[in-house]
C-alpha positions in Angstrom: 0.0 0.0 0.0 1.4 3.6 -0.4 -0.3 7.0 -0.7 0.2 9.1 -3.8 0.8 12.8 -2.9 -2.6 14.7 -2.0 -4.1 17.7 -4.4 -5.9 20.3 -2.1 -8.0 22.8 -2.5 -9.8 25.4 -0.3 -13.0 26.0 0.2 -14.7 29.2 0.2 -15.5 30.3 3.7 -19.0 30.5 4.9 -20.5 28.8 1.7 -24.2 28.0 1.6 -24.7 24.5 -0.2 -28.9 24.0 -1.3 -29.7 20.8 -0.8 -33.5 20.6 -2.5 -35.6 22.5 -0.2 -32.9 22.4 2.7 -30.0 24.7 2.7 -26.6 23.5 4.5 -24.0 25.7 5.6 -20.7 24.6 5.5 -17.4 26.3 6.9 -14.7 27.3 4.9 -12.1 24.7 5.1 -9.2 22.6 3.5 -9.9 19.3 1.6 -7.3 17.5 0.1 -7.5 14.6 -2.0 -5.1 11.6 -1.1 -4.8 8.3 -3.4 -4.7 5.0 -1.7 -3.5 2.0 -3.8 -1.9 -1.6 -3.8 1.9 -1.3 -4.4 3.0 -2.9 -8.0 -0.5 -3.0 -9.6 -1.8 -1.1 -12.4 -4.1 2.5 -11.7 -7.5 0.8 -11.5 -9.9 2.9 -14.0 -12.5 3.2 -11.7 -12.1 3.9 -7.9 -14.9 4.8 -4.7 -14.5 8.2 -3.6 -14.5 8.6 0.3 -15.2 11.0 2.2 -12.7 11.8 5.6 -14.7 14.5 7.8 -12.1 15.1 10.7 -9.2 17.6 12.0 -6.9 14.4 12.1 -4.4 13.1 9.0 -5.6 9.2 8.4 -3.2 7.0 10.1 -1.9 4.0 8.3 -3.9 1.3 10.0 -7.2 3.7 9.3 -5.6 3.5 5.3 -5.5 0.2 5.8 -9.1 -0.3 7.1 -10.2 1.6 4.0 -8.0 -1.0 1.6 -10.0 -3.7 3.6 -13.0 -2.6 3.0 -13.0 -0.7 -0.6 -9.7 -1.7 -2.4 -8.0 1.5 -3.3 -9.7 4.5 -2.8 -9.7 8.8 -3.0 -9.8 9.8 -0.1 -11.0 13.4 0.0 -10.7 14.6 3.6 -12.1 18.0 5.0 -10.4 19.3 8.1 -12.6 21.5 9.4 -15.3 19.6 10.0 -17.9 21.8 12.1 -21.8 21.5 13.0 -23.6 23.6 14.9 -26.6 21.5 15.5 -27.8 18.0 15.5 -29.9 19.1 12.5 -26.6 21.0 10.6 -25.0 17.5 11.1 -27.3 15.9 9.6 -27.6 18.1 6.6 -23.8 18.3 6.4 -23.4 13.9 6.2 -26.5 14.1 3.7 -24.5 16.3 1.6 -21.2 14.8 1.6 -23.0 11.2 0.9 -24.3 12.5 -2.5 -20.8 13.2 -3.3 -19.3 9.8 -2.5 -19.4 6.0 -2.0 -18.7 6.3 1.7 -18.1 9.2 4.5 -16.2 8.0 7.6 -16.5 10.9 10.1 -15.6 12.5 13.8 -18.2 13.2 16.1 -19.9 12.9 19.5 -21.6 9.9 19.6 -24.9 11.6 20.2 -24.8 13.2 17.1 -24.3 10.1 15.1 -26.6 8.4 17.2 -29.0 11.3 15.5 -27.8 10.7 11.8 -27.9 7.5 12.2 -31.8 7.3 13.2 -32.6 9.6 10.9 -31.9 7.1 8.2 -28.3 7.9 7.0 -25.7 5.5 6.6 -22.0 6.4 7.9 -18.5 5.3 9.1 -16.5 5.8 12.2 -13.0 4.7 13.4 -12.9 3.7 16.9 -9.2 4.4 18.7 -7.4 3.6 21.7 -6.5 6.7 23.6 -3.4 7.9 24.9 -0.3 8.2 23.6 0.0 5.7 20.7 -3.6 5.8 18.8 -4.1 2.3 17.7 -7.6 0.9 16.0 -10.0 -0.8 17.9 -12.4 -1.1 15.1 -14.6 0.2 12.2 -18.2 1.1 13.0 -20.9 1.2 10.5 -23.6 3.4 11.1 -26.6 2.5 9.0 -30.3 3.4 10.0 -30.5 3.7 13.1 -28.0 0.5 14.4 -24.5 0.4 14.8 -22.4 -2.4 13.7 -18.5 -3.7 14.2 -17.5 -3.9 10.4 -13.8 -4.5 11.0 -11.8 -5.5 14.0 -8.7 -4.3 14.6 -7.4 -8.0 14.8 -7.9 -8.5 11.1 -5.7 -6.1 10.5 -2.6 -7.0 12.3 
């Protein structure tokens, strides 16, 4: 596996994104594009786009995880990944599923909890806290249940 370098681009502060009848404001922010593929294949011609809604850089067992569970992806991750309310959160994972095969995101639990029940389908890394992050797992959020996906042990 090796990562190809990332293209970014910013995003216009403050932008208003009309979602039908909704409208979803989204902060500016950075999102950069990074390439994840098997080392010594050929560039497949076709490849799920994936959303990354957090602050933090993907580790490499996260990259992995991805591999696992999509082959080689784009990985387009926004860094400044902000909602105001349970309802902007909402809106804001609704918008950024239209534009991909999968988001994985950052966020209280409540508030996926919320997105969840409301009928949208979502992934989450779980960590291992202190100094050395390590995986526990991928969660899959999907109408209104949450299931372990992948366990860290299948990826050591």
């Amino acid at each position: 596996m090796f990562f190809k370098p990332a293209t970014t681009y910013k995003v216009a502060p403050r932008r208003r994104l009309f979602m039908s009848d909704k409208v979803c404001l989204i902060d500016g922010g950075i999102i950069s594009t990074v390439r994840i593929r098997f080392r010594n294949k050929p560039e497949p011609t076709c490849v799920p786009r994936v959303w990354w809604l957090s602050r933090h850089e993907l580790t490499q067992e996260q990259s992995l995880a991805m591999i696992r569970l999509h082959g080689p992806v784009d990985v387009l991750h926004l860094t400044d990944f902000w909602a105001f309310s349970d309802d902007d959160f909402i809106q804001q994972i609704e918008y950024y599923s239209m534009g991909g095969d999968m988001v994985y995101v950052v966020a209280p639990i409540f508030l996926m909890e919320k997105a969840s029940e409301y009928g949208l389908t979502f992934r989450t890394f779980c960590c291992s806290g202190g100094e050395s992050v390590q995986l526990k797992c991928v969660y899959e959020y999907d109408r209104g249940l949450r299931k372990n996906i992948l366990g860290a042990h299948k990826l050591r």
